[in-house]
MDAnalysis code that builds the backbone (N, CA, C; Angstrom):
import MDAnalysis as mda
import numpy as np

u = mda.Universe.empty(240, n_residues=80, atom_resindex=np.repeat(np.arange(80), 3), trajectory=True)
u.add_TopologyAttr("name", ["N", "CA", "C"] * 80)
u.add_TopologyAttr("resid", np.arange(1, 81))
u.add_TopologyAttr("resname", ["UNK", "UNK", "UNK", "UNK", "UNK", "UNK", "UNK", "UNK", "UNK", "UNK", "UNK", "UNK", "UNK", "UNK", "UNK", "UNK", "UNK", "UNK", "UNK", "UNK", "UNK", "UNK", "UNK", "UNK", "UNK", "UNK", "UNK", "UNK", "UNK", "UNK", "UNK", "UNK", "UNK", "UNK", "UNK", "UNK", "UNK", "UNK", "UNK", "UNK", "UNK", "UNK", "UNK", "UNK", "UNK", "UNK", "UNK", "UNK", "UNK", "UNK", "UNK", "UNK", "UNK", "UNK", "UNK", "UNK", "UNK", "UNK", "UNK", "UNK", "UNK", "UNK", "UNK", "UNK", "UNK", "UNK", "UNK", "UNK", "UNK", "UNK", "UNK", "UNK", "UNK", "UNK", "UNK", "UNK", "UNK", "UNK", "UNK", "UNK"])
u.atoms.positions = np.array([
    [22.470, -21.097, -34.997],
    [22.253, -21.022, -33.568],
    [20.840, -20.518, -33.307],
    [20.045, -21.376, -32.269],
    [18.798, -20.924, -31.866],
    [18.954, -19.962, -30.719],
    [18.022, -18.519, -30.850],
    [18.175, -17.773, -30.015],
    [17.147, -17.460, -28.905],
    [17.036, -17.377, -27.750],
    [15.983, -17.758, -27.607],
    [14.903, -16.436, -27.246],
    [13.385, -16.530, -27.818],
    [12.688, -15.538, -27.999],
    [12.660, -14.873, -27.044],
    [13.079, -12.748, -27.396],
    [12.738, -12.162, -25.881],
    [11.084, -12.028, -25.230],
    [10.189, -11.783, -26.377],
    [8.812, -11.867, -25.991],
    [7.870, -13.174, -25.728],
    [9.206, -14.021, -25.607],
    [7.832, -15.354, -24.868],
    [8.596, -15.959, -23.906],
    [7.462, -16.086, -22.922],
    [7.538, -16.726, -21.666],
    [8.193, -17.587, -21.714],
    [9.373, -18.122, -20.756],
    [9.773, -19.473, -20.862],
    [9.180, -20.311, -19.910],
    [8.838, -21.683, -20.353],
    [8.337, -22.299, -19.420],
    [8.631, -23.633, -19.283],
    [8.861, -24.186, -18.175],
    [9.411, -25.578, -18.340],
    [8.332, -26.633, -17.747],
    [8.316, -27.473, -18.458],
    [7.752, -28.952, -18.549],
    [8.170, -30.078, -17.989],
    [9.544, -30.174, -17.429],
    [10.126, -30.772, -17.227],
    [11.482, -30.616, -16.573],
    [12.203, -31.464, -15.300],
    [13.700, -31.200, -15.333],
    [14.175, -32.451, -14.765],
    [14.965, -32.268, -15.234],
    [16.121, -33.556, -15.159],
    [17.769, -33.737, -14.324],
    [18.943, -34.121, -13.542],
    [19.786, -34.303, -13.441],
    [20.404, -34.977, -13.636],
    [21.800, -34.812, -14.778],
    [22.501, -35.292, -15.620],
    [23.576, -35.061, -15.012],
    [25.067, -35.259, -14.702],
    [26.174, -35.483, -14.624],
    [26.621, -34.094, -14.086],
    [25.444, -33.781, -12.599],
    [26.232, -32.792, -11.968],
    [25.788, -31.320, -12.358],
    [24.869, -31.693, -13.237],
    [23.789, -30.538, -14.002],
    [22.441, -30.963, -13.917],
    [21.662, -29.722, -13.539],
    [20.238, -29.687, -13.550],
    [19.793, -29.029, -15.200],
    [19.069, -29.986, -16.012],
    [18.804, -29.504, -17.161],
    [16.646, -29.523, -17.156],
    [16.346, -28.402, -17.664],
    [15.179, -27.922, -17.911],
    [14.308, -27.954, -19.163],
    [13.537, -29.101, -19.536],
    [13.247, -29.000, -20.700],
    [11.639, -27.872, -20.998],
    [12.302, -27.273, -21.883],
    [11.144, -25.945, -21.859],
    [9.886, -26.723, -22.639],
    [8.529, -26.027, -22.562],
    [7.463, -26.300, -23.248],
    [7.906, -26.393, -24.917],
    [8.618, -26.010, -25.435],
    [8.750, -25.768, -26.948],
    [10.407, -27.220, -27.175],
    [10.119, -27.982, -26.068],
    [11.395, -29.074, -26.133],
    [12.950, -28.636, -26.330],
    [13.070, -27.398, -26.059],
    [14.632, -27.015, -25.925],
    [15.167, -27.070, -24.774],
    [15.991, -27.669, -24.138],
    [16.613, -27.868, -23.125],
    [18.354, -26.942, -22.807],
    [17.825, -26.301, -21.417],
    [18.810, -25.451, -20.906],
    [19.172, -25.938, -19.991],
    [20.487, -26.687, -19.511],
    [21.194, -27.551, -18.444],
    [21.988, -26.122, -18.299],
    [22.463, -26.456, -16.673],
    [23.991, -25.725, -15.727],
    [24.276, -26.420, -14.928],
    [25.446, -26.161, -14.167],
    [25.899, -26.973, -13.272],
    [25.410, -26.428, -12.006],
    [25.384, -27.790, -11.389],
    [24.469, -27.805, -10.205],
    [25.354, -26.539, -8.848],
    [26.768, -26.309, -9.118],
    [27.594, -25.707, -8.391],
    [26.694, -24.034, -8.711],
    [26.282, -23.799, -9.178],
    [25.373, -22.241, -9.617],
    [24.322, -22.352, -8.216],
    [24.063, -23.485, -8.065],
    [22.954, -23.961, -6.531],
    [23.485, -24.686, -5.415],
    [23.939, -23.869, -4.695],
    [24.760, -25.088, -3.674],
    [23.928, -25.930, -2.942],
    [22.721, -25.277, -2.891],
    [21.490, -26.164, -1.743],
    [20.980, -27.198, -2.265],
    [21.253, -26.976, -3.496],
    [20.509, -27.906, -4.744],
    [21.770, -29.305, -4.829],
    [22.671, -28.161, -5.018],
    [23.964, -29.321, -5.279],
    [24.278, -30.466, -3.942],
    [23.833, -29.748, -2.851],
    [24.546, -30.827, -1.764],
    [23.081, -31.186, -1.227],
    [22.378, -31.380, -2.153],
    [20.935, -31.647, -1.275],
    [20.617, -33.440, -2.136],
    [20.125, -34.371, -1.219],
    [20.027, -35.424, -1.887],
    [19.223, -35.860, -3.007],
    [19.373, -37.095, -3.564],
    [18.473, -37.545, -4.786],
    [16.806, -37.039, -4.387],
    [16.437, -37.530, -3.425],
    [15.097, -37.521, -2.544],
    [14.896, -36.288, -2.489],
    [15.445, -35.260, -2.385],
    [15.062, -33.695, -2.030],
    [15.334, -33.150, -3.149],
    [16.249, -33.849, -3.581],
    [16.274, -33.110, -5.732],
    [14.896, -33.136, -6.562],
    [14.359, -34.573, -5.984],
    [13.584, -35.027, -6.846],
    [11.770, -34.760, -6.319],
    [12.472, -33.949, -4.961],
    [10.699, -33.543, -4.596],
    [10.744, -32.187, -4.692],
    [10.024, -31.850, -6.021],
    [9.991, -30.512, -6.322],
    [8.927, -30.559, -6.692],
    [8.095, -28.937, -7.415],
    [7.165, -28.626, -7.829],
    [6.961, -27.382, -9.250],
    [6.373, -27.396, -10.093],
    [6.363, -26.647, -11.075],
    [5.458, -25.022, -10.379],
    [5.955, -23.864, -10.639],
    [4.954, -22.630, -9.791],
    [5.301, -21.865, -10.986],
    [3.875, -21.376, -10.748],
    [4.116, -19.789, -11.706],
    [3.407, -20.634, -13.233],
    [3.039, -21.623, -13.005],
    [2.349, -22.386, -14.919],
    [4.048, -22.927, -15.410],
    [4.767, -22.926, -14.412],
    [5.926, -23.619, -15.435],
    [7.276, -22.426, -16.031],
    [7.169, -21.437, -15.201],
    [7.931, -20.231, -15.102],
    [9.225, -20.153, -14.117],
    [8.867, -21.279, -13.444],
    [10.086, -22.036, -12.466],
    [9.079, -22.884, -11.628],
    [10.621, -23.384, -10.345],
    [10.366, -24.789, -9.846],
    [11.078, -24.374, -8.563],
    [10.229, -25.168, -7.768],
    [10.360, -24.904, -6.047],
    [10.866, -26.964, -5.242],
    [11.606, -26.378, -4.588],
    [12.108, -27.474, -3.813],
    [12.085, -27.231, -2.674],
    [10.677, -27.888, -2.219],
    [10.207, -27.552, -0.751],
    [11.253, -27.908, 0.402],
    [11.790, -29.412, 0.294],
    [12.862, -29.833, 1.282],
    [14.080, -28.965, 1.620],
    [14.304, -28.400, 0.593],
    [15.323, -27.464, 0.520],
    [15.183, -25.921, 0.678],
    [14.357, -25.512, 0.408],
    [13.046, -23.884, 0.166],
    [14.503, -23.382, -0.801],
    [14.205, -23.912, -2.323],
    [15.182, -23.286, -3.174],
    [14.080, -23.396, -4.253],
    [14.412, -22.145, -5.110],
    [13.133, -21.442, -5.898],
    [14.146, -21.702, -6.983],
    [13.819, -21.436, -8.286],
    [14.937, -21.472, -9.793],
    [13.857, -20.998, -10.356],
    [13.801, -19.699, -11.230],
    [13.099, -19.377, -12.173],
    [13.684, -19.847, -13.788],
    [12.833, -19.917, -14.713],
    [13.509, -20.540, -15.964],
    [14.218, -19.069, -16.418],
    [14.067, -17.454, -16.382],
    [13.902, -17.005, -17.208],
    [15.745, -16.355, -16.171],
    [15.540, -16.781, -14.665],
    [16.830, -16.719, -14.352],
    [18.134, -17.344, -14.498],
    [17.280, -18.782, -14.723],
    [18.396, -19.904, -15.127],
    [19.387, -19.460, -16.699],
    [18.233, -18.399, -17.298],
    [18.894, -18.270, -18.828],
    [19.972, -17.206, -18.662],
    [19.869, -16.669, -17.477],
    [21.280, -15.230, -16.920],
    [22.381, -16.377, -16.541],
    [22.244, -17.143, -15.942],
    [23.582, -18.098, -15.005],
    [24.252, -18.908, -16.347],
    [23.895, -18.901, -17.522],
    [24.558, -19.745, -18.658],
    [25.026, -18.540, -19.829],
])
């Protein structure tokens, strides 16, 4: 089992929605998915407002202006 490092930043590169889950692929290519029900604004918000987001912080989380819903990566790793 990979654990993931307490002294480095997590940062994501990337995110994706898969089957009702928002998954985050970090700079080092490990990917941390949850279910979208952890975000309700996220969850009942459409393809179009899912998909207009922005990387803040160098990739430390991601902002969804349509929605004003923030996700940090290093919070996403508490909700799993």
């Amino acid at each position: 089992m990979n654990i993931l490092p307490i002294n480095k930043e997590l940062i994501a590169k990337e995110i994706k929605f898969i089957d009702q889950k928002i998954i985050f692929i970090l700079d080092d290519d490990r990917e941390i998915g949850v279910p979208l029900r952890y975000f309700p604004k996220l969850e009942k918000a459409t393809e179009t407002q899912k998909m207009n987001y922005r990387f803040i912080g160098g990739g430390i989380g991601v902002h969804f202006p349509d929605i004003d819903e923030d996700i940090s990566v290093t919070n996403l790793i508490k909700v799993i």
